[in-house]
matplotlib code that plots the C-alpha trace (Angstrom):
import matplotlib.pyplot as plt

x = [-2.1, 0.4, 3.4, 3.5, 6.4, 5.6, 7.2, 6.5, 7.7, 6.8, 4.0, 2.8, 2.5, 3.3, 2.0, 4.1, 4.6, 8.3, 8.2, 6.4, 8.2, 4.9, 3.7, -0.2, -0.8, -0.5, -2.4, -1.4, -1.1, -0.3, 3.4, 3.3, 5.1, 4.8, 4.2, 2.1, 3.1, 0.8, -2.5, -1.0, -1.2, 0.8, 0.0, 0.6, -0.1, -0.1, -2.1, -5.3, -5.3, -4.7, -4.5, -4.8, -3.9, -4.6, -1.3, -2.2, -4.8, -7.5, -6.5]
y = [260.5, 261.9, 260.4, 258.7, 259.3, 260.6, 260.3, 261.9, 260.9, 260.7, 258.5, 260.4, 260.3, 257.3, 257.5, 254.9, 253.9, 254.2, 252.3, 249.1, 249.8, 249.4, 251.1, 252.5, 253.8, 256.1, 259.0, 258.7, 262.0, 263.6, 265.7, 268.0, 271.2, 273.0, 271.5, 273.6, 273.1, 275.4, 273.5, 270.2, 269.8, 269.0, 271.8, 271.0, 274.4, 273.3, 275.0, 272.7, 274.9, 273.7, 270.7, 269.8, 267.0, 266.8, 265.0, 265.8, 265.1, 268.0, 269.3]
z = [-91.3, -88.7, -88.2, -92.1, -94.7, -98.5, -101.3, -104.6, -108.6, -111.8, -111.5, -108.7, -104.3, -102.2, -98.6, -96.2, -93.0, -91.6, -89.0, -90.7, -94.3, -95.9, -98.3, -97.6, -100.6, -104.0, -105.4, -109.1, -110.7, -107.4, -107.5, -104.5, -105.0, -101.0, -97.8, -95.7, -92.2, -90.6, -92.6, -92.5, -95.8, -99.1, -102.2, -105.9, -108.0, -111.9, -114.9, -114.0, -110.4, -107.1, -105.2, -101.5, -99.1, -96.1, -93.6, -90.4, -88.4, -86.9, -83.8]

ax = plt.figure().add_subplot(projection="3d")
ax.plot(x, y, z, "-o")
ax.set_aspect("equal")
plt.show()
């Protein structure tokens, strides 16, 4: 997942490639709130709890 763009709204996240211009994918629902560059990871913190994605790949 390194190296991809993200882009969050209303509806949710969209995962794309920047070099190709085309979009991978979306995780509906999904509205990041931190990026957590140290865990490679993207954070949304609402009143359900906390979710996780991971962006980077295991070193």
């Amino acid at each position: 997942m390194d190296g991809l763009l993200y882009s969050s709204s209303e509806s949710g996240l969209e995962i794309w490639n920047p070099t190709t211009g085309t979009r991978l994918g979306a995780l509906a629902g999904f509205r990041p709130t931190h990026h957590d560059l140290t865990r490679g990871e993207l954070l949304e913190l609402s009143a359900a709890g906390l979710r996780r994605l991971r962006t980077a790949a295991e070193a």
